[in-house]
C-alpha positions in Angstrom: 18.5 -12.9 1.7 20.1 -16.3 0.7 21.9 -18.4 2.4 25.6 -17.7 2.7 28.4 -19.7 4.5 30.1 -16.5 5.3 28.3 -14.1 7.9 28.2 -10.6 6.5 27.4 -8.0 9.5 26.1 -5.1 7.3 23.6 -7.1 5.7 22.4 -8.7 9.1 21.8 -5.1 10.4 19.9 -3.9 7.2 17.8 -7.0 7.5 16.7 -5.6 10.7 16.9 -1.8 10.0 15.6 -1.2 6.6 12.1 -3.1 7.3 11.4 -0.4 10.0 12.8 3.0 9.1 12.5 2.1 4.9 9.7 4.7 4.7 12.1 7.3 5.5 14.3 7.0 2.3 13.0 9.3 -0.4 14.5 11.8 -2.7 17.9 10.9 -4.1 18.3 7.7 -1.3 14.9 6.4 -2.5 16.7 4.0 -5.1 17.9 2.2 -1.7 14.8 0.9 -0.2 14.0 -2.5 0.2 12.5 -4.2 -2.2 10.4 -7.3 -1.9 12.3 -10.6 -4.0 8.7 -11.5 -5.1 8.6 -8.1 -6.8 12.0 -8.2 -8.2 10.7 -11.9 -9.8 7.5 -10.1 -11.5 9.6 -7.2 -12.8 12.2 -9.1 -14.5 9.1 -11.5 -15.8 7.5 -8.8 -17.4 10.4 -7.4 -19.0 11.8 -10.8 -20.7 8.6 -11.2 -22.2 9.0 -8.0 -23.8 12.2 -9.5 -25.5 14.3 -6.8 -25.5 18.6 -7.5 -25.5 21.4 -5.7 -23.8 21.6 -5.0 -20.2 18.6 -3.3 -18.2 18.7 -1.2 -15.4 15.5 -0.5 -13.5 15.0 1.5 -10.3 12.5 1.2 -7.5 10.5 4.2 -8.6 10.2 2.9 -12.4 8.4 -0.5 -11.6 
């Protein structure tokens, strides 16, 4: 997470929550695992070399 001047509690939590019981989302709450930034970066990498327009949408289990 970036830097904010604002302190959001939710997010502190998940910082500490998600890491540890992530595993445990699957099925329909799978789209709500963490995901790593560095992954993000590579995905959206790949997919503007492609050079397709409009708006994209891609979920954990798709990458």
């Amino acid at each position: 997470m970036g830097s904010r001047k604002e302190m959001r509690f939710g997010e502190q939590v998940a910082l500490w929550v998600m890491p540890v019981f992530g595993f445990l989302m699957r099925g329909r709450w799978s789209k709500y695992r963490p995901v790593k930034a560095e992954d993000v970066a590579k995905k959206m990498r790949r997919l503007s070399e492609k050079g397709e327009s409009g708006v994209h949408y891609i979920l954990f289990h798709q990458s």
